[in-house]
C-alpha positions as CSV (number, residue, x, y, z in Angstrom):
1,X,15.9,-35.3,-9.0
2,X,17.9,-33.8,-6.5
3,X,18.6,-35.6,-3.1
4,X,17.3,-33.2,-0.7
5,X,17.8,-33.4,2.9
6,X,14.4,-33.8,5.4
7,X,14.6,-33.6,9.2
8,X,13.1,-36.9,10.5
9,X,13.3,-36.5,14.4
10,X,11.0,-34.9,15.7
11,X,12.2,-31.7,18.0
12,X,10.2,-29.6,20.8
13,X,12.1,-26.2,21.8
14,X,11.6,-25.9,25.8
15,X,13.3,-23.6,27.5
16,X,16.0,-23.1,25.4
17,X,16.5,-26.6,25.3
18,X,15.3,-28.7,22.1
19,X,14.2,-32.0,23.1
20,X,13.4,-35.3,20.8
21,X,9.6,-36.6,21.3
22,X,7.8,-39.1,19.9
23,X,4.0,-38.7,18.8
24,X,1.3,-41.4,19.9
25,X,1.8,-44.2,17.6
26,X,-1.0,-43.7,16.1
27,X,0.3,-40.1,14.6
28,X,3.0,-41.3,14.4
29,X,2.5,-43.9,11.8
30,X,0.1,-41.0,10.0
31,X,3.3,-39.0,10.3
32,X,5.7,-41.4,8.9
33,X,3.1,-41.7,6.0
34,X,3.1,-38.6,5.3
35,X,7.0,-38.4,5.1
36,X,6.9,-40.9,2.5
37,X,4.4,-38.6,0.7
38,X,6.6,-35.8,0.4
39,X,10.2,-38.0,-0.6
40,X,8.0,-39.2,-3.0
41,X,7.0,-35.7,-3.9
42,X,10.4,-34.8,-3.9
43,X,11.9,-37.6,-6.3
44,X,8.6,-37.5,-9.1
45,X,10.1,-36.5,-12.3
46,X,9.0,-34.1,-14.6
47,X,6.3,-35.6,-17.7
48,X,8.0,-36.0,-21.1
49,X,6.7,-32.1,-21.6
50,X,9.2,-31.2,-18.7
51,X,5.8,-30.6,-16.4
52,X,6.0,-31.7,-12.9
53,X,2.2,-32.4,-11.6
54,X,1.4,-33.0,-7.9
55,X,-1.7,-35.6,-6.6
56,X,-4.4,-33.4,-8.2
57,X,-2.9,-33.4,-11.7
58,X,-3.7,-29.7,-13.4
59,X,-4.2,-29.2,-17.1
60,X,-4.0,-26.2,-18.7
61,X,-7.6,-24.8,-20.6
62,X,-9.9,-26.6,-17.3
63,X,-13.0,-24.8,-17.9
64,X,-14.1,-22.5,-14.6
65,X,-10.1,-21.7,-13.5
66,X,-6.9,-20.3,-14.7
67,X,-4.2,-23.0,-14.7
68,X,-1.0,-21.9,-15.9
69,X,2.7,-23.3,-15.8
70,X,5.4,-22.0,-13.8
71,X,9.0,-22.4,-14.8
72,X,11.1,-23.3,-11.6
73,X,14.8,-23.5,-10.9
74,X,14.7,-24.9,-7.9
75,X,13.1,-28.0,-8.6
76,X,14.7,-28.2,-11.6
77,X,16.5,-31.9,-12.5
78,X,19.6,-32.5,-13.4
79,X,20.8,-31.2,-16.6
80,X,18.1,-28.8,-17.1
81,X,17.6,-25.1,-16.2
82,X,13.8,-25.3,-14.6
83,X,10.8,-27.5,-14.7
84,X,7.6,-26.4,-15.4
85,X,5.1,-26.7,-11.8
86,X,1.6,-27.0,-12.3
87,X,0.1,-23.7,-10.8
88,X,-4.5,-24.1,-10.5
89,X,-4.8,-20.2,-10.5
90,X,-2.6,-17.1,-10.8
91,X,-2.1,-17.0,-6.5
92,X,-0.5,-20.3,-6.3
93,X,1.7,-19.6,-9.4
94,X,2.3,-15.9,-7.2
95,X,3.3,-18.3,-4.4
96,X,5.2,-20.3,-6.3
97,X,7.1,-17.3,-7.4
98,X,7.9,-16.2,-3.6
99,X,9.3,-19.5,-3.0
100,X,11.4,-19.4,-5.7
101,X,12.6,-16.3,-4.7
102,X,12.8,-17.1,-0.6
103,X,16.6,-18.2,0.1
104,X,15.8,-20.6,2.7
105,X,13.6,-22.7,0.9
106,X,15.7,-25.2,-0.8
107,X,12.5,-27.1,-2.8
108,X,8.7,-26.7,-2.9
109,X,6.1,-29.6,-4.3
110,X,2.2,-27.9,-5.5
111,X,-0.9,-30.8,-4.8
112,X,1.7,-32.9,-3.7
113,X,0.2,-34.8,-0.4
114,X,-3.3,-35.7,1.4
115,X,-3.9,-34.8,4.7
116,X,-7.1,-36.8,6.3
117,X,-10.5,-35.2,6.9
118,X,-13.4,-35.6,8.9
119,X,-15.7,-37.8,6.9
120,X,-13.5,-39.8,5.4
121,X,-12.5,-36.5,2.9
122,X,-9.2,-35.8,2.0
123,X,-7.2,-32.2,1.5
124,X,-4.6,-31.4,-0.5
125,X,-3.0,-28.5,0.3
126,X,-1.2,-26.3,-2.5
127,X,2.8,-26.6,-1.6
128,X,4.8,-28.2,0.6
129,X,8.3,-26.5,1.0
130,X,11.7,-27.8,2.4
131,X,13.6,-25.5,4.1
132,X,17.9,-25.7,4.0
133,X,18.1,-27.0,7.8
134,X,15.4,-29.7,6.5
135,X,12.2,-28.5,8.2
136,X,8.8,-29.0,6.2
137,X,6.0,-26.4,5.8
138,X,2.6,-26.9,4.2
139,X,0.8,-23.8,3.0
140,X,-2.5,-23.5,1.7
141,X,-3.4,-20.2,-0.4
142,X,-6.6,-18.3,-0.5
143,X,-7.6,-15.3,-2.2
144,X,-9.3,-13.5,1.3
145,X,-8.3,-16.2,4.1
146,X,-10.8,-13.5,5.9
147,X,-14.0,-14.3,3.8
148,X,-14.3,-17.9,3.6
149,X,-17.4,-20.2,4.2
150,X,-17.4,-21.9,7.8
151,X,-16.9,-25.2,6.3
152,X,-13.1,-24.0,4.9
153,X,-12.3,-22.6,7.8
154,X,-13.0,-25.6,9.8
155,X,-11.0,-27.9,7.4
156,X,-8.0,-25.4,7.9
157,X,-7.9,-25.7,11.5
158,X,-8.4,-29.5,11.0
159,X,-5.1,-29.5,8.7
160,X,-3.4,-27.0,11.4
161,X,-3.8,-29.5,14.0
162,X,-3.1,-32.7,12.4
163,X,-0.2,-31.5,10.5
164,X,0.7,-29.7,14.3
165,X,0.4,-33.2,16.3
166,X,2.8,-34.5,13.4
167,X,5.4,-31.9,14.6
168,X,4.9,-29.8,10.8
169,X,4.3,-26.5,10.3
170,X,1.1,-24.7,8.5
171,X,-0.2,-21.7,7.3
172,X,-2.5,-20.1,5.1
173,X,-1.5,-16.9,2.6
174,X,-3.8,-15.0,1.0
175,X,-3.3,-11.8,-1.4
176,X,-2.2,-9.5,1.2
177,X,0.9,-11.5,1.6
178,X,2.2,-11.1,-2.1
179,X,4.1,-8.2,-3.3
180,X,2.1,-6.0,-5.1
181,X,1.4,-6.6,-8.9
182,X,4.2,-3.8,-10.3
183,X,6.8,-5.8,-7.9
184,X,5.4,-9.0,-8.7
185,X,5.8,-8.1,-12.5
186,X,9.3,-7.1,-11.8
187,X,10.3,-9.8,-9.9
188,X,8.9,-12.4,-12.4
189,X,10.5,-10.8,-15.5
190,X,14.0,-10.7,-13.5
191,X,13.4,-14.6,-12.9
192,X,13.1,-15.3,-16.6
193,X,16.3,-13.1,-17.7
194,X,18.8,-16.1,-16.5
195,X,18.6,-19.7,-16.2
196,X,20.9,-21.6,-14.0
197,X,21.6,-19.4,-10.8
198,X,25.1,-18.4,-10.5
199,X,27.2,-19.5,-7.8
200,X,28.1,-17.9,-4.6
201,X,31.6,-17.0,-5.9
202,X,30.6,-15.6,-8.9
203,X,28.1,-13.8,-7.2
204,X,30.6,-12.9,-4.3
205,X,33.4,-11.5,-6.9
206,X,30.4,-9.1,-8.6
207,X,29.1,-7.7,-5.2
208,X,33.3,-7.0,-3.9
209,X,33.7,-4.9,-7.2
210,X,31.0,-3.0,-6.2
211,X,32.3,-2.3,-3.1
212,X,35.8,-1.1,-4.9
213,X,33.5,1.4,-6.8
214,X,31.2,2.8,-4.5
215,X,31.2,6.2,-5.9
216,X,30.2,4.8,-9.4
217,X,26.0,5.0,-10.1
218,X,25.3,1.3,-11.1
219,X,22.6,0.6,-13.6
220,X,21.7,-2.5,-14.6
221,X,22.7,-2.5,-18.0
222,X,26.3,-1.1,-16.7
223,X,26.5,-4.0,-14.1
224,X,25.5,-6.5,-17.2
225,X,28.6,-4.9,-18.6
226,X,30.8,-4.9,-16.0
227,X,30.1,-9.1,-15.7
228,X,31.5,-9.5,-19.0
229,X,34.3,-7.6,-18.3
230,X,35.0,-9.6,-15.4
231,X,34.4,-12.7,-17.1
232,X,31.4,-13.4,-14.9
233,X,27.8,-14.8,-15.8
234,X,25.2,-11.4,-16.8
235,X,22.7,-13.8,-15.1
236,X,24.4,-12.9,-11.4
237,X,22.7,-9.1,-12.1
238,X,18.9,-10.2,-12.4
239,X,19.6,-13.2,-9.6
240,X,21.2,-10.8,-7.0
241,X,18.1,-8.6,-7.7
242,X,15.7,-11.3,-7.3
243,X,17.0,-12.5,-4.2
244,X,16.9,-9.4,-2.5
245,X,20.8,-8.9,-2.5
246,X,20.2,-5.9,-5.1
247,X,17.8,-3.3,-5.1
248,X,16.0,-0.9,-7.5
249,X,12.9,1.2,-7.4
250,X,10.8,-1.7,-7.6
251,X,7.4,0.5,-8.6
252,X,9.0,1.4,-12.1
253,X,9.7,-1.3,-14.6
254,X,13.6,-2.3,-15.5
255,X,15.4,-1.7,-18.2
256,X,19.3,-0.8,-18.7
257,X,19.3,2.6,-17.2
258,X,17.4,1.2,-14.0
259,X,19.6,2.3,-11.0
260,X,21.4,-0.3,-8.9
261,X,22.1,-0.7,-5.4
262,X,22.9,-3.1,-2.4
């Protein structure tokens, strides 16, 4: 897999000023640990099937759930165009879809480490993202974060507060923090119309030509065009879009005569 870049010192921002600390050895030997979790995480390749499974291995057709595969590009190995994640229910696959979509996060692992829990009980929270300056987030998703038994609660606050004392960040999404489902559906289709993401350049020289012709209506269909005139991947019109770079009237479905703009 790809070598990915983690921060290993451990900062706290004080007045402006951002200091290196060290944990009590005891977290910080838990913390150290953990790292090695997640570089593991990070270098697992993908099954023969292309399917990259985290700690909790999911399988698709698990009575009581609804597993599903998500194709990724930006855990993708080398050589190939994406990598199927194992996704337990529709959310985390939803989740996994605003990571791939979020420009600062550089890689994301699903079940991929064990935090420690009172009574000898271990979680495993849903994704663990890298960020492009190196910082890790764990993230746990619920449906209603707001209607959850005391028990789950408590274990969340546990995980907050280890994963806090180790100098890593935590939170927990539930459905109110996805797009709703006529975005998601566009966003997801747009993810699927191109496989590699195009480079910055390419993706720079598409964005200046629209520039040169402001006055011109863009649709995507015309912009598709206008790529292969240029001699530019088609794929930088749906990436563009799906990174937020673009925008259309996300509550109607896309097609070629969907209107463009930046």
């Amino acid at each position: 897999m790809h070598s990915i870049f983690i921060q290993r010192d451990l900062h706290v921002d004080c007045y402006g000023w951002s200091e290196l600390v060290r944990p009590l050895d005891a977290d910080w030997s838990l913390r150290t640990t953990f790292l090695q979790q997640v570089d593991e995480a990070l270098a697992a390749e993908p099954s023969l099937d292309n399917v990259l499974q985290g700690l909790r291995h999911i399988h698709l057709g698990r009575r009581g759930g609804r597993p599903s595969y998500f194709p990724s590009k930006k855990n993708a190995p080398s050589g190939k165009t994406s990598v199927y994640m194992a996704a337990e229910s529709r959310l985390e696959a939803a989740a996994a879809l605003m990571f791939e979509q979020d420009p600062s996060v550089v890689a994301y692992r699903m079940q991929a480490v064990k935090v420690p829990l009172p009574g000898n009980r271990t979680a495993y929270p849903d994704f663990v993202t890298v960020d492009k300056q190196g910082r890790l987030l764990v993230t746990e998703v619920k449906v209603d974060s707001r209607h959850q038994s005391a028990d789950a609660v408590a274990d969340q606050a546990h995980v907050g507060n280890v994963l806090g004392r180790w100098g890593i960040d935590y939170q927990v999404l539930d459905t109110r923090d996805f797009p709703a489902k006529f975005v998601h559906d566009n966003l997801l289709w747009l993810h699927s119309q191109y496989g590699t993401p195009p480079n910055d350049v390419d993706c720079a020289a598409l964005l200046a030509e629209m520039r040169v012709e402001q006055a011109v209506r863009h649709t995507y269909g015309g912009l598709r065009d206008l790529c292969c005139a240029l001699s530019l991947p088609v794929g930088a019109v749906p990436h563009l879009l799906f990174v937020g770079t673009l925008q259309v009237d996300w509550k109607r479905p896309i097609d070629d005569a969907t209107e463009i703009w930046k």
